[in-house]
N, C-alpha and C positions, 0 to 999 in steps of 0.2 A: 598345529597337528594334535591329533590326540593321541591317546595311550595307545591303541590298537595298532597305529602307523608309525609309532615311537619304536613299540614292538619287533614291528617288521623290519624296518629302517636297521636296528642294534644287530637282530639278527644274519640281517645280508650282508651288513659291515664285516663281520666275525668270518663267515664262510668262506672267503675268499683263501684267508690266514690259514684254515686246515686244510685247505685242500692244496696251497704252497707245501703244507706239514709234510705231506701224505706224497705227493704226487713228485715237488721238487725240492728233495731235503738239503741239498748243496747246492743251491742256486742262487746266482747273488740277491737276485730279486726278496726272496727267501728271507736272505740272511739280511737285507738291510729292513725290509718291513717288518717280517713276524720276529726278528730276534734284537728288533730296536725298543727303542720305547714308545713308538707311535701307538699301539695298539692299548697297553695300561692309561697313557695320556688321555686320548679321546675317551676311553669308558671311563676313564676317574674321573676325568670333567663332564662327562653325561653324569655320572653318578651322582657327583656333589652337587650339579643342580638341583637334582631331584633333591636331595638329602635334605637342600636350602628350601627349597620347594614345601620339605614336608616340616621342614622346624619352623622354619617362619610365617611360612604362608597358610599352615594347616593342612596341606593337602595330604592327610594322614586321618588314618580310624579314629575316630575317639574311642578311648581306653585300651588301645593300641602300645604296644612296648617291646622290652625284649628279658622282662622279669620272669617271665612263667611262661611256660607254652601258651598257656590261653592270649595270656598280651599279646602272645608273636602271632598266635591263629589270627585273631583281632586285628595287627597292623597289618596282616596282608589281605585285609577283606578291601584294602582302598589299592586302585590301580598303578599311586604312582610309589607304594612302599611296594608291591608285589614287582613294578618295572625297575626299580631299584633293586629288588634281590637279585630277578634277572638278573638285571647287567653287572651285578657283583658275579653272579654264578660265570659269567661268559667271560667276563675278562678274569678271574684267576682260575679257570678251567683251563681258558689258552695260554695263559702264564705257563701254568705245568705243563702244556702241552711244548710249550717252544724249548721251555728246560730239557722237558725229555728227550726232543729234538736234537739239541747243541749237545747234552751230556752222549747221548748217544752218540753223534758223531765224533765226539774225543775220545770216547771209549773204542768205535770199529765197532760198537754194535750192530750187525747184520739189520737194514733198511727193513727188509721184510719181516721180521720181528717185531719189529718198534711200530710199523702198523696199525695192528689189531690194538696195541699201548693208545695208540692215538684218538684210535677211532672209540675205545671204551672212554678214557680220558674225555672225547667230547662229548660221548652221550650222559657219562657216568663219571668225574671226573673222579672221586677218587679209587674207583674199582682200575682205571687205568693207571693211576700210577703205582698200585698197588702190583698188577701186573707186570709191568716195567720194571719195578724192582725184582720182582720176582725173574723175570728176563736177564738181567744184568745178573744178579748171584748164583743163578743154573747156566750161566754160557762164560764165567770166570772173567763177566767185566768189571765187575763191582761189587762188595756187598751190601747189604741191606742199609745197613749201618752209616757205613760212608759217603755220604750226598757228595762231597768236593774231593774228595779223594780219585785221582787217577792212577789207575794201574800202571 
């Protein structure tokens, strides 16, 4: 395969997991895929291929790194350090997204709140959980402060 259908492939895997988020937050289906470990698993081993990929085989920019912006512009001029950020970006995007999930549902955070959390989170991941927190300390579920803490 190449990079382009690597692409594709990581992405179609992932959409299934937000749209369980979004659509069946209590559902067992839900709760046994996107709140397992199956989702970090498969992208941490797509990932560390890639990683193996780019240490040992080269498949990396030359003068490529993560010293200086320039380095990092540089390591992602090569497809498979860029489909490696990807898939770093997608699986701890859904990470937070499955947290804000579960912590919401232990909190009685109202569904339709956590939402718009979700849908930022996947576009923008950290402007949604930005929001989500901000969700949880204006509706007296939590505060900002307290990630483990239940009310």
């Amino acid at each position: 395969m190449d990079y382009g259908t690597y692409y594709s492939v990581i992405n179609y895997l992932v959409m299934p997991a937000w749209l369980l988020l979004v659509i069946l937050p209590k559902h067992g289906i839900t709760l046994r895929l996107v709140h397992s470990g199956i989702y970090p698993v498969v992208f941490g081993l797509f990932y560390l291929v890639l990683w193996v990929r780019a240490l040992a085989f080269g498949e990396a920019a030359e003068g490529g790194g993560f010293a200086t912006l320039d380095t990092i512009m540089t390591a992602f001029t090569h497809p498979n350090v860029t489909l490696m950020g990807w898939a770093h970006y997608l699986v701890f995007d859904l990470f937070v997204g499955a947290w804000t999930g579960r912590d919401a549902l232990r909190r009685g955070v109202n569904h339709f709140m956590v939402v718009p959390c979700l849908i930022f989170t996947f576009l923008a991941g950290p402007i949604g959980l930005l929001l989500y927190l901000a969700v949880r300390q204006f509706t007296g579920k939590g505060s900002v402060t307290a990630l483990d803490e239940v009310n």
